[in-house]
C-alpha positions in Angstrom: 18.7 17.1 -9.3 20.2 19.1 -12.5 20.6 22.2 -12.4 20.4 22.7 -16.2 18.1 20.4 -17.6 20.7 17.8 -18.6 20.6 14.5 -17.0 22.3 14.6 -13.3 25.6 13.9 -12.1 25.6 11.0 -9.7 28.1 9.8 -7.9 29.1 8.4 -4.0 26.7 5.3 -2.4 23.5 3.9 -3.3 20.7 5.3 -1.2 18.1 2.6 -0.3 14.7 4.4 -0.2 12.1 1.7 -0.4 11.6 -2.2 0.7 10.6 -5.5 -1.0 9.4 -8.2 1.2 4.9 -8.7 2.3 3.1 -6.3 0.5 1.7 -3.0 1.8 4.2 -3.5 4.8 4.6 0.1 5.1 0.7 0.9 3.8 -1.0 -1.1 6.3 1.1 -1.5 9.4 3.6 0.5 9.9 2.8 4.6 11.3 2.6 7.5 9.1 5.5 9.2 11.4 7.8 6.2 10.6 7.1 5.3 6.9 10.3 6.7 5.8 12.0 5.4 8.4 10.9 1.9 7.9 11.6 2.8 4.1 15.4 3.3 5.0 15.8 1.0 7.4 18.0 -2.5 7.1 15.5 -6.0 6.7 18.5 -7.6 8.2 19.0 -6.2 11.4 16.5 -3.1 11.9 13.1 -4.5 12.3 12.7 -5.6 15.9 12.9 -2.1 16.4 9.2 -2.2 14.2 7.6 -5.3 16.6 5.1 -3.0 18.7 4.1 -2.1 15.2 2.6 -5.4 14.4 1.2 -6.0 17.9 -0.6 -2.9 18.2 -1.1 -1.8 14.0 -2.0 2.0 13.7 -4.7 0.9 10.7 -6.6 -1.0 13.5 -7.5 2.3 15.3 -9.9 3.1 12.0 -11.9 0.3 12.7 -12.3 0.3 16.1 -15.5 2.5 17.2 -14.2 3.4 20.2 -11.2 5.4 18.5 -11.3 6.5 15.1 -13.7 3.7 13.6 -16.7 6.6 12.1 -12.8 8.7 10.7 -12.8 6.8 7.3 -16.8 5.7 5.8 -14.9 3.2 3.4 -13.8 1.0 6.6 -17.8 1.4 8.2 -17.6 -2.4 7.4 -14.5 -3.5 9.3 -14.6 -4.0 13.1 -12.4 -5.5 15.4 -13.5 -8.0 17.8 -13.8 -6.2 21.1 -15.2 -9.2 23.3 -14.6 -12.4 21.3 -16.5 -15.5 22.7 -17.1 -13.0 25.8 -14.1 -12.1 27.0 -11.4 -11.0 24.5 -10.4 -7.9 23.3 -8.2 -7.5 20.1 -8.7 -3.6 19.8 -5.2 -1.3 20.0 -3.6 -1.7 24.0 -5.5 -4.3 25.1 -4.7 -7.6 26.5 -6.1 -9.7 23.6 -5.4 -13.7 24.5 -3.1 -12.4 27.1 -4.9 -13.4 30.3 -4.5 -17.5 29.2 -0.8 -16.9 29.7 1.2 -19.5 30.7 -2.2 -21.4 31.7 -3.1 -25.1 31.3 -5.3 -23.9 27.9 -2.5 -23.1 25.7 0.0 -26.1 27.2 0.8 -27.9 24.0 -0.1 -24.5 21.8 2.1 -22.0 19.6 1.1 -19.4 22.4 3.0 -21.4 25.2 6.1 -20.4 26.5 8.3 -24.0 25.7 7.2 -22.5 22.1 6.6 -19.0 20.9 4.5 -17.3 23.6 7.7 -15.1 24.3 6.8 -13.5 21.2 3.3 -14.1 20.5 1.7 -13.2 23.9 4.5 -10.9 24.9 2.4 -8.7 27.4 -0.9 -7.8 28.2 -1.3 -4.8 25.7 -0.1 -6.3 22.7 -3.1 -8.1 21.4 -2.3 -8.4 17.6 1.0 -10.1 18.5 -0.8 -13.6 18.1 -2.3 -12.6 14.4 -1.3 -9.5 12.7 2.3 -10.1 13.9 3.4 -13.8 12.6 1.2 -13.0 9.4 3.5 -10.3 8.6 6.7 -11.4 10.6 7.5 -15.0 11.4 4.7 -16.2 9.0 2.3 -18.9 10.6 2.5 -22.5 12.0 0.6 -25.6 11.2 -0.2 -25.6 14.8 -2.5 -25.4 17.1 -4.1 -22.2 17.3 -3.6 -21.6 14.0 -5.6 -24.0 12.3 -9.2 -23.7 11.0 -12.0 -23.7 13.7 -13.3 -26.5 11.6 -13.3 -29.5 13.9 -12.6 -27.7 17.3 -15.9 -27.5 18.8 -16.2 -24.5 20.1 -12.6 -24.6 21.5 -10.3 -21.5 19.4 -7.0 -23.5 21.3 -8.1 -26.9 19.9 -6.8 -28.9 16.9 -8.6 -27.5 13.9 -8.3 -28.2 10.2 -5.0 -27.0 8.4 -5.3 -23.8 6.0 -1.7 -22.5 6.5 1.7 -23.2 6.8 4.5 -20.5 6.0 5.9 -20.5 9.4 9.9 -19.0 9.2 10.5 -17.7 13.0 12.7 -14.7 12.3 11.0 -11.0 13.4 11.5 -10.0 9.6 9.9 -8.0 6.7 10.1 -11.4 4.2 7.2 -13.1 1.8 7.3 -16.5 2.9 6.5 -18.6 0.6 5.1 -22.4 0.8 6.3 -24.3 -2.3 4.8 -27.4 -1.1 0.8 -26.0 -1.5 0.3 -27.5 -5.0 -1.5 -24.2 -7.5 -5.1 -23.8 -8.0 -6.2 -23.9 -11.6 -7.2 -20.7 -12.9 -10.0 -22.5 -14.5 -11.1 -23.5 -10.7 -15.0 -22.4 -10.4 -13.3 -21.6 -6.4 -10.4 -20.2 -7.7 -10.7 -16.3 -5.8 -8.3 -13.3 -5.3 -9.0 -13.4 -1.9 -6.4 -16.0 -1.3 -6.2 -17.7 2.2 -9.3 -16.0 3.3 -11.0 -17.7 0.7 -9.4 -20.9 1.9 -10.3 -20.3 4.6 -13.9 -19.4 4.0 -14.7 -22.7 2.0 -12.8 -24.7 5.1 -15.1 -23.5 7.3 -18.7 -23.5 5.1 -17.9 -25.9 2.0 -19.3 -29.6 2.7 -16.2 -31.1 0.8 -14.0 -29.7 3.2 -15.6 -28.7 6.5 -16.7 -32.0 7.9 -12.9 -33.6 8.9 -10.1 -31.9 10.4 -8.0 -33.7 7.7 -5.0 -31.8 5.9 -7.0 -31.3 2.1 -5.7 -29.0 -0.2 -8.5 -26.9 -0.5 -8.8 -23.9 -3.3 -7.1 -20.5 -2.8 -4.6 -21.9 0.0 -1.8 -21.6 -2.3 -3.1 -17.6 -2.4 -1.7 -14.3 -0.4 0.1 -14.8 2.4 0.5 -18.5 2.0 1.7 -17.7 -1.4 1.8 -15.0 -3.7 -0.3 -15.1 -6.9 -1.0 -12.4 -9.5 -4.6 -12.4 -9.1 -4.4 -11.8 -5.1 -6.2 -8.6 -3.8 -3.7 -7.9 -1.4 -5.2 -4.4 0.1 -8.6 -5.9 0.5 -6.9 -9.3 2.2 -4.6 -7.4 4.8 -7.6 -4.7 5.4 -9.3 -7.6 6.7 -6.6 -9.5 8.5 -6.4 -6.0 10.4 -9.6 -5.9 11.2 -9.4 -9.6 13.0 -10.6 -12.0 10.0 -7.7 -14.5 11.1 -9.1 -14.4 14.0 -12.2 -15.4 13.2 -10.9 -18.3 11.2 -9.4 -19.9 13.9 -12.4 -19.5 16.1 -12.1 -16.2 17.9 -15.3 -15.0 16.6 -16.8 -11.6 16.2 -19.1 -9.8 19.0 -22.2 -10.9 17.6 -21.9 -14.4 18.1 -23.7 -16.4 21.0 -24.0 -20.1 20.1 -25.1 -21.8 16.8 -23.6 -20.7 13.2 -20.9 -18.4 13.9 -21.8 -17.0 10.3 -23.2 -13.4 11.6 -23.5 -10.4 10.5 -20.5 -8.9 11.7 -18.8 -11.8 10.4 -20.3 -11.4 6.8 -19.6 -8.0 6.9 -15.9 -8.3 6.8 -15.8 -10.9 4.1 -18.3 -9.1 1.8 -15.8 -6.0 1.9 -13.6 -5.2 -1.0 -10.8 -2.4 -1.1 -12.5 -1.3 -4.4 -10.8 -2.8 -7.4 -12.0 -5.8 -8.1 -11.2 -6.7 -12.0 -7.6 -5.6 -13.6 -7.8 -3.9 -17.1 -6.1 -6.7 -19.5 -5.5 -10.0 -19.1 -2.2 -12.1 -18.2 -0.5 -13.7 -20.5 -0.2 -17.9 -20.5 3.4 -17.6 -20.1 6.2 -15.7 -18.2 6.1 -13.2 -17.1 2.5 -13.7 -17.4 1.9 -9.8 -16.8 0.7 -7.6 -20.0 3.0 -5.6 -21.6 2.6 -1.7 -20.1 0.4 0.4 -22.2 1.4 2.1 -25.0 0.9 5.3 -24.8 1.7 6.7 -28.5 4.1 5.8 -31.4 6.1 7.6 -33.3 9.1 10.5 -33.1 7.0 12.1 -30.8 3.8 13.5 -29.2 1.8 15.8 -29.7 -1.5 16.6 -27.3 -4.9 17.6 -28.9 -5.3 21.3 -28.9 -9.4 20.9 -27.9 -11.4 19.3 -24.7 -14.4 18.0 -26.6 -17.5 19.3 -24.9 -16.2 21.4 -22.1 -15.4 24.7 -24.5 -11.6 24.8 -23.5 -8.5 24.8 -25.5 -4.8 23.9 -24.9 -2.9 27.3 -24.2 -1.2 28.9 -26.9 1.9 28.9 -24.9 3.7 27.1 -21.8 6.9 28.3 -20.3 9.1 26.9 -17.2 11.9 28.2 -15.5 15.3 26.1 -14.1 16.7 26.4 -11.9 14.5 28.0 -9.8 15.6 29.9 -7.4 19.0 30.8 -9.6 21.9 32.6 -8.4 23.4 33.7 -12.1 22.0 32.2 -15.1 18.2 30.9 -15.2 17.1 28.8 -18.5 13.7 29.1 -19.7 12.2 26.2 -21.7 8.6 27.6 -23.2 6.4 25.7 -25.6 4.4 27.3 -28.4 1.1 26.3 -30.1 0.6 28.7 -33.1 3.2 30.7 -35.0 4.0 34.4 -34.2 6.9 36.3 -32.7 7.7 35.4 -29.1 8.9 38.0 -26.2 9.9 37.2 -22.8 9.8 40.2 -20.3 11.5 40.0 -17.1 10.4 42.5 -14.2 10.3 43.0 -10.5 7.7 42.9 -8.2 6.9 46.3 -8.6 6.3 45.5 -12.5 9.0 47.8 -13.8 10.3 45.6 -17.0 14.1 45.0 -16.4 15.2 43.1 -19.2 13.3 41.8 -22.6 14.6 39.2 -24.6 13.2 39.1 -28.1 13.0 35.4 -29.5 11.8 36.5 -32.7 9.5 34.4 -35.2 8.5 30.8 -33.9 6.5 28.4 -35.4 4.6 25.6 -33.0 7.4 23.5 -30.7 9.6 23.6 -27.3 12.4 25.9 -27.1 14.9 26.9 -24.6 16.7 30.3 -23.6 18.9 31.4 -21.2 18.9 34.4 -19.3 21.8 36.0 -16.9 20.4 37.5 -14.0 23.6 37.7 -11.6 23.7 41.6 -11.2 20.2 42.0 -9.6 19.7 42.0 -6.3 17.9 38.9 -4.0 14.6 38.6 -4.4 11.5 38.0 -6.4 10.6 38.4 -10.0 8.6 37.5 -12.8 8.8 36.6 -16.5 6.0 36.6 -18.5 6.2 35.0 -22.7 3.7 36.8 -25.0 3.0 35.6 -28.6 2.3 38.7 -31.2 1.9 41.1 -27.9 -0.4 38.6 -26.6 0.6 37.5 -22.5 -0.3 33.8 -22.3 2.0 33.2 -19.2 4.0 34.5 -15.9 6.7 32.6 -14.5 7.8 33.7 -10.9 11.8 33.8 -10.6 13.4 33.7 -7.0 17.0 35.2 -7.1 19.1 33.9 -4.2 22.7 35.7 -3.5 
């Protein structure tokens, strides 16, 4: 930071404060306590340390009724599937597809040892390590589980239909990306910015896709996480991967459904939810970088803010002042802003108000100044400087003096 209001000194190694790799990494699964941590951290050879993170993701517990689900109304719609098809339970600590471990039903599976289960059914209270985990970390196989339940009869460890295939088996923070999905048009009446979900939605329901378990390329598989398009509404799309949406689509239904159309509410419920934003403010472009230019905010030399709040009776102040740095040892500058013309006094006193030194700017007319002010010879403590315009106080600044 300055300490004069120039532009600061750097110097030594670059500090890395923040990530690139899946989106809302850091927003959606990692902790609040290790945020900063996961911030700093190296995508090369720190993130197995994050694993339990994706297996058991702190989000989840705000959808889960049984731990913080009523703590945030906006989630009321996302639940995780506590008993899928009777027996499975996907909520935070719980064994999930755990007790099929190593069984005859996932022989020939992603989940069996000879394959991945090491690391997708690592014990019995990881249960998000077989969704949440290669979504965000090893990205996902065209295998069985992990196709569509489109085709498997009931059976979520059957062959299904493909919707996904981004599959890169290292524990890493990466967007892996499938250049081999050919792009929906944008001009696609099922083009959506719910990406894979929407994939996978029309794989399961859609007529022209939901009747073979043949590899089509069906709309929106090219989308988020498959891909990564401008359009995609990431938050809402890993809001409801957390709450078990994956799941679904490979046949681990919700708790509502029995038998018949595994459309239920529960499930309808998830996919209706949005994060909030649903339209952007501008267009994109037709050609790279495709994103608007930022908003302009003014042109010209320079600014200058309206001096009236139509309809709410208030006006800019007169005058503005800051101090830097604050706390000072010796010198403090004071930079002050003035709306009208008069003669300008800055008063300096103690806490007790006893006026210790007055610096007299004179006559200004309306703009940003800066003063200095030595303040080494006082004793450590607080004290405050106020700016009046014509004898008129329009603001106190408190000073900290440190030895």
């Amino acid at each position: 930071l300055s300490a004069d209001g120039n532009a600061p000194a750097v110097s030594g190694d670059w500090v890395q404060v923040s990530r690139l790799g899946m989106p809302l990494t850091n927003e959606a699964v990692i902790p609040i306590g290790s945020k900063d941590l996961w911030n700093r951290s190296n995508p090369y050879s720190g993130d197995l340390a994050f694993a339990g993170n994706f297996s058991n993701p702190e989000l989840a517990l705000y959808m889960d009724n049984s731990q913080f689900g009523g703590a945030v109304p906006g989630l009321s719609a996302l639940r995780i599937q506590t008993h899928s098809l009777g027996s499975f339970d996907f909520r935070n600590g719980k064994p999930g597809l755990f007790p099929l471990k190593n069984t005859a039903a996932v022989a020939g599976t992603a989940l069996a040892d000879a394959a991945y289960g090491t690391i997708l059914l690592p014990n019995n209270s990881s249960p998000r390590a077989v969704d949440i985990l290669p979504i965000f970390y090893t990205g996902v196989p065209n295998v069985r589980p992990y196709q569509l339940a489109t085709g498997k009869n009931g059976n979520p460890l059957a062959a299904g239909k493909p919707f996904i295939n981004n599959f890169l088996p290292t524990l890493s923070d990466a967007l892996r990306l499938n250049m081999a999905v050919p792009a929906t048009p944008r001009n696609d009446p099922k083009f959506s910015s719910l990406g894979i979900v929407s994939a996978a939605v029309l794989g399961l329901t859609d007529p022209a896709y939901n009747t073979t378990t043949d590899l089509q390329f069906i709309p929106n598989m090219d989308g988020f996480p498959n891909g990564r398009r401008l359009e995609d509404d990431v938050t809402t799309i890993e809001l409801q991967a957390v709450s078990g949406v994956a799941l679904a689509a490979i046949g681990l239904w919700y708790d509502d459904y029995t038998s018949g159309s595994p459309v239920t509410p529960n499930l309808v419920s998830v996919l209706s939810f949005n994060a909030g934003v649903t339209h952007n403010d501008t267009t994109f472009q037709a050609c790279f970088p495709y994103i608007q230019q930022p908003w302009r905010g003014f042109t010209g030399d320079e600014y200058s803010a309206p001096t009236a709040i139509a309809g709410l009776g208030m006006s800019a102040p007169e005058a503005i002042m800051v101090a830097y740095p604050n706390p000072f040892s010796t010198t403090v500058s004071m930079k002050y802003k003035v709306a009208v013309k008069g003669s300008v006094t800055i008063q300096i006193a103690d806490i007790n108000g006893r006026v210790i030194s007055v610096l007299n700017e004179g006559n200004k007319i309306p703009g940003e100044y800066t003063t200095k002010w030595n303040g080494g010879n006082l004793a450590a403590g607080n004290y405050f400087a106020k700016i009046t315009i014509n004898n008129q106080t329009f603001e106190s600044v408190k000073l900290v003096k440190v030895k």
